[in-house]
Short mmCIF file of the C-alpha atoms (twelve columns), coordinates in Angstrom:
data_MODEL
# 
_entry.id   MODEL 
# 
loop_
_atom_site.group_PDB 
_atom_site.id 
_atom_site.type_symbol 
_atom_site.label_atom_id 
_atom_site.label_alt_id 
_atom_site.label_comp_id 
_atom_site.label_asym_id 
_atom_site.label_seq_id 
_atom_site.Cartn_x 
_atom_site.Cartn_y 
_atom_site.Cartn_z 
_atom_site.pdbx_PDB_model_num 
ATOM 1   C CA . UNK A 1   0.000   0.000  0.000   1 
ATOM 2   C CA . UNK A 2   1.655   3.413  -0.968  1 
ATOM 3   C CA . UNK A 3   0.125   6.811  0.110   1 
ATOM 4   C CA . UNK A 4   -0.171  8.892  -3.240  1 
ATOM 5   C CA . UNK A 5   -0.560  12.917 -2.438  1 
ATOM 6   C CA . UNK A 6   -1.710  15.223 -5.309  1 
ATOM 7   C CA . UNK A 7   1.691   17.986 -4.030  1 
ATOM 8   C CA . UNK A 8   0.672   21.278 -6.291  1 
ATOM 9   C CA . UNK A 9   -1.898  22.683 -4.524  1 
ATOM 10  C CA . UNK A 10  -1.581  20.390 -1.242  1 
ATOM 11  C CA . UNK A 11  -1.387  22.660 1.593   1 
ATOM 12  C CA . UNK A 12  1.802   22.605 3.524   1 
ATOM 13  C CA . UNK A 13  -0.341  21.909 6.345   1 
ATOM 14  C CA . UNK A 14  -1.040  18.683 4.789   1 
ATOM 15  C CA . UNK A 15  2.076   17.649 3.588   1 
ATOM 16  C CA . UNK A 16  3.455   17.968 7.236   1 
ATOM 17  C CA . UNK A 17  0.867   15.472 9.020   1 
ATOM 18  C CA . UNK A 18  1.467   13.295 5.629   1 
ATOM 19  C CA . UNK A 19  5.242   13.402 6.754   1 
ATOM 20  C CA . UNK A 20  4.093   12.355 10.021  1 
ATOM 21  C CA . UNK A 21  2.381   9.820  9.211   1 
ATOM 22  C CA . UNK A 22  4.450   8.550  7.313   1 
ATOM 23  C CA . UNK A 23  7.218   8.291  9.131   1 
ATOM 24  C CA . UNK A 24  4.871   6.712  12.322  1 
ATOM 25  C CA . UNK A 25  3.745   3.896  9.921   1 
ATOM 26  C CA . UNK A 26  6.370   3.128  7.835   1 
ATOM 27  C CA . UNK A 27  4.257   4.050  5.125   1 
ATOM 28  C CA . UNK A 28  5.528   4.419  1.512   1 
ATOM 29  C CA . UNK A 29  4.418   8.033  0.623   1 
ATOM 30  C CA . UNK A 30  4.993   9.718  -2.602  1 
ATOM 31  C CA . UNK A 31  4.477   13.282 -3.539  1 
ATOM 32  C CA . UNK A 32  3.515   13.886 -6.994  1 
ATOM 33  C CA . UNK A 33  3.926   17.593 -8.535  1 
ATOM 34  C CA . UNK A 34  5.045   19.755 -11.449 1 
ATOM 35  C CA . UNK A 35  7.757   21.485 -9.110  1 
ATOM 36  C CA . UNK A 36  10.888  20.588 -7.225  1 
ATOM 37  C CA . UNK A 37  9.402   19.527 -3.849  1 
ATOM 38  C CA . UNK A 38  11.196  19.452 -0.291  1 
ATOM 39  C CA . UNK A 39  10.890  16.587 1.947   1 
ATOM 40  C CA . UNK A 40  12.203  16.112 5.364   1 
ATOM 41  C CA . UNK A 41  15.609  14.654 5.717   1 
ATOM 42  C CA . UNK A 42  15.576  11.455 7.030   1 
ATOM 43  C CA . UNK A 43  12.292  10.086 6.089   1 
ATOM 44  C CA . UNK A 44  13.207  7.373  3.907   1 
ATOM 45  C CA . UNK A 45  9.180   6.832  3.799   1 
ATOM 46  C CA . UNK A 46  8.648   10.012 1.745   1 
ATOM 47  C CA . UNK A 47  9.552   10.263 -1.800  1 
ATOM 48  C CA . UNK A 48  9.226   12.876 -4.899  1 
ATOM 49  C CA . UNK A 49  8.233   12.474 -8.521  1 
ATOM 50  C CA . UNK A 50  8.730   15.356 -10.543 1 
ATOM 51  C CA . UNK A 51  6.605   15.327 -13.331 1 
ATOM 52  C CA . UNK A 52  6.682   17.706 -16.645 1 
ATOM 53  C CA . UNK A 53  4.485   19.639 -18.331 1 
ATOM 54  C CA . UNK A 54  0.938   20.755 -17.251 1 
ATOM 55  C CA . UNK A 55  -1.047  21.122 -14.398 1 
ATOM 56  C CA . UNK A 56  -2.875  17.900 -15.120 1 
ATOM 57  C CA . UNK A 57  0.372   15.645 -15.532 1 
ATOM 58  C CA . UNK A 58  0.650   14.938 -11.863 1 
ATOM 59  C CA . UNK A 59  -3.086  14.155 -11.737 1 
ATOM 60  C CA . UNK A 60  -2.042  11.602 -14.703 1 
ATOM 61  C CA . UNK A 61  1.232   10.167 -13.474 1 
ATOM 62  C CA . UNK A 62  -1.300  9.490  -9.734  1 
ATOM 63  C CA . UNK A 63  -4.255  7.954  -12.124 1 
ATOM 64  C CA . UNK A 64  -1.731  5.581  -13.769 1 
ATOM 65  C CA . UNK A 65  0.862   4.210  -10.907 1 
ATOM 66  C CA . UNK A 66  -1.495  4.088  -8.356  1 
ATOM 67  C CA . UNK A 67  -3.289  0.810  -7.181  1 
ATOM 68  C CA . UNK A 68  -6.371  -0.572 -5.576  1 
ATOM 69  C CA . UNK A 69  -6.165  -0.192 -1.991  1 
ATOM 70  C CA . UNK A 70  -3.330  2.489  -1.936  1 
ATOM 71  C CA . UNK A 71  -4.582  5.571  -0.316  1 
ATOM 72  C CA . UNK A 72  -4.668  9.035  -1.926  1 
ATOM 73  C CA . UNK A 73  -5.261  12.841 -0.822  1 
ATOM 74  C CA . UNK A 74  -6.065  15.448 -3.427  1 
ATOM 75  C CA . UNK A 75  -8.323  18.339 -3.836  1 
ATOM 76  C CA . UNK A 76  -9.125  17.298 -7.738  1 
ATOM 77  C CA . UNK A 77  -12.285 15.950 -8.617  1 
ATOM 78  C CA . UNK A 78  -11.953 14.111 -11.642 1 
ATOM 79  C CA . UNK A 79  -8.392  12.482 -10.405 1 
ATOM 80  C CA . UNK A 80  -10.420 11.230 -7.245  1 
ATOM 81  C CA . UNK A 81  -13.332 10.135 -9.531  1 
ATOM 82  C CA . UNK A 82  -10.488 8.072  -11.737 1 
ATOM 83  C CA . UNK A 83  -9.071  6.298  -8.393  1 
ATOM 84  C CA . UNK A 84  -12.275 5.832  -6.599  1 
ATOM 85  C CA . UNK A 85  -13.021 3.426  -9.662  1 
ATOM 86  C CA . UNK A 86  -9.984  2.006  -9.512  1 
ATOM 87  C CA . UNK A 87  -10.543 1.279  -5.711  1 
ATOM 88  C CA . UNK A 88  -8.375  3.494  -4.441  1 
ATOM 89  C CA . UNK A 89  -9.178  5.348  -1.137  1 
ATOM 90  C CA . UNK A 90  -9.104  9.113  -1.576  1 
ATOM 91  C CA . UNK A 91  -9.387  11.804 1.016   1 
ATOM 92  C CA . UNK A 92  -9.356  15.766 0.430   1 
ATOM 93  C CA . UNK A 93  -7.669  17.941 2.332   1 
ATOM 94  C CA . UNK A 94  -10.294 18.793 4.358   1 
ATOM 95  C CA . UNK A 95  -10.424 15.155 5.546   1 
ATOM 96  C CA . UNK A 96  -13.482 14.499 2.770   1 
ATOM 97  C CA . UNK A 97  -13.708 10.969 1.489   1 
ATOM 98  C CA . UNK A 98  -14.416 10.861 -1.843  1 
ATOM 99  C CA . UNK A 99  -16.485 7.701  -2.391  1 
ATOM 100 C CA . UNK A 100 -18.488 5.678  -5.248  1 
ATOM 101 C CA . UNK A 101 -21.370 7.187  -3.445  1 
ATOM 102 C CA . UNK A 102 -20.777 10.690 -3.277  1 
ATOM 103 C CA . UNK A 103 -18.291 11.206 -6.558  1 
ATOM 104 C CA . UNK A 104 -21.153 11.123 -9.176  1 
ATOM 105 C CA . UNK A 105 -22.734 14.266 -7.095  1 
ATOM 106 C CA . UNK A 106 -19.487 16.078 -6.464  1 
ATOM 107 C CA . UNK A 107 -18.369 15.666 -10.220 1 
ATOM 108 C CA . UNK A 108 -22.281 17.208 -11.205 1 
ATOM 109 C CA . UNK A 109 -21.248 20.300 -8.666  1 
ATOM 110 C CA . UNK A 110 -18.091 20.687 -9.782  1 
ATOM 111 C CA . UNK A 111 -19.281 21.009 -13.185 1 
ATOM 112 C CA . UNK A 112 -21.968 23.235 -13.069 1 
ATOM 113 C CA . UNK A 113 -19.781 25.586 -11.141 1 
ATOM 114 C CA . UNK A 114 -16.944 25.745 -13.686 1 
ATOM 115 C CA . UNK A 115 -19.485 25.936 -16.597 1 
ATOM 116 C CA . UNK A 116 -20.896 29.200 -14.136 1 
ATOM 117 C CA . UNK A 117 -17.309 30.796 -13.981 1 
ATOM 118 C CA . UNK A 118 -17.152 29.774 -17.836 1 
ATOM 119 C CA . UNK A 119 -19.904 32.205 -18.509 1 
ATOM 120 C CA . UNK A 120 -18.429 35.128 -16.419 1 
ATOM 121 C CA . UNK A 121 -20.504 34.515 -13.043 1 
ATOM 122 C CA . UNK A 122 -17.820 35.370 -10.126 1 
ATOM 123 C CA . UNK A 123 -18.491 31.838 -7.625  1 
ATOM 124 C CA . UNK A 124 -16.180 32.719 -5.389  1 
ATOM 125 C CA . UNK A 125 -13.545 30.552 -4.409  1 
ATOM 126 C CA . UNK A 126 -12.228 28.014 -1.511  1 
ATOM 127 C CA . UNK A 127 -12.301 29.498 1.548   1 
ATOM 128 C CA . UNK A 128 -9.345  29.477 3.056   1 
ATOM 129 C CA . UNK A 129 -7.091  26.639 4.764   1 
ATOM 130 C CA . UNK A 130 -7.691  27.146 8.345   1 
ATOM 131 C CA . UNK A 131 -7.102  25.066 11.819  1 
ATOM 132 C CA . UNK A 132 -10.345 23.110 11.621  1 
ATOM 133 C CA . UNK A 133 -9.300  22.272 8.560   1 
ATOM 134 C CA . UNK A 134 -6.222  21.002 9.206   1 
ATOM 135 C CA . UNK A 135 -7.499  18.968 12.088  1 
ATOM 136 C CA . UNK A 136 -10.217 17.747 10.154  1 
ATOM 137 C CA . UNK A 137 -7.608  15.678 8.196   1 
ATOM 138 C CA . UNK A 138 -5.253  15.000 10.302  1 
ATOM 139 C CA . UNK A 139 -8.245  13.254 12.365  1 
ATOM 140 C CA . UNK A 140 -9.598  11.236 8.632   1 
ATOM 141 C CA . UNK A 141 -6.052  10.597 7.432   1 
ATOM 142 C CA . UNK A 142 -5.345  8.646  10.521  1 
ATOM 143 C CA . UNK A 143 -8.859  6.926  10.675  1 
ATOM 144 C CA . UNK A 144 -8.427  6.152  6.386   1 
ATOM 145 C CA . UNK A 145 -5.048  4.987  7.043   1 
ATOM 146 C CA . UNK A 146 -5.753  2.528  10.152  1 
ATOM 147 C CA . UNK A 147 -8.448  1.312  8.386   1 
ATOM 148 C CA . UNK A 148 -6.523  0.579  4.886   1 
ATOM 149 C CA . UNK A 149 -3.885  -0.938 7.058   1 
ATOM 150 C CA . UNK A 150 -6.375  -3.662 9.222   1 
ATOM 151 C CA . UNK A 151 -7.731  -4.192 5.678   1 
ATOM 152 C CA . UNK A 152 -4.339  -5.314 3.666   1 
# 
């Protein structure tokens, strides 16, 4: 089982309780991004892939090397639509689960609202990264990630 994080627009935030976790379960993590990427020194759990190109190559290189069962964390709808059919457990970083259940419905949202912006309506964006966020996913990171492990 490998831990696959979607590293552009992870918050650092996220990438810190990912190096945490990493390192407490001797979990193979790899960070996946366009850009060079800094990982803690002596973690020999966490790893880097720099991809090239676009914004949607790291959402591609994810999609392709990662496997059933692995667990993933990204932001990006249509990558966690790809990997929840591929049985891949995917959490936002908001601690979200993306699921077969709920994907159809957040793909539909996500849609309308880009076709909105498309047309010129302002939508507003994200709001920001805050504490509750971060706790959020630190609390369904660790809850995803005992539960993938019990399940190997």
């Amino acid at each position: 089982m490998k831990l696959w994080i979607d590293a552009d627009a992870a918050p650092r935030d996220v990438k810190e309780i990912v190096y945490r976790a990493a390192q407490r379960l001797e979990l193979d993590t790899v960070l996946v991004a366009n850009q060079r990427l800094q990982v803690p020194l002596g973690n020999e759990f966490v790893s880097t892939v720099r991809v090239e190109g676009g914004p949607d190559e790291a959402d591609r290189y994810i999609a392709e090397n990662a496997e059933p069962r692995d667990v993933a964390v990204t932001a990006d709808i249509p990558l966690a639509a790809i990997l929840v059919e591929k049985g891949v457990v995917v959490i936002d970083p908001r601690g979200e689960e993306y699921s077969a259940d709920n994907i159809g419905e957040r793909l539909a949202v996500r849609d309308f609202m880009d076709g909105l912006r498309g047309s010129g309506v302002e939508t507003g964006g994200a709001r920001p990264y805050g504490p509750r966020d971060k706790q959020a996913f630190a609390g369904a990171l660790d809850r995803l990630l005992s539960r993938a492990l019990r399940d190997r």
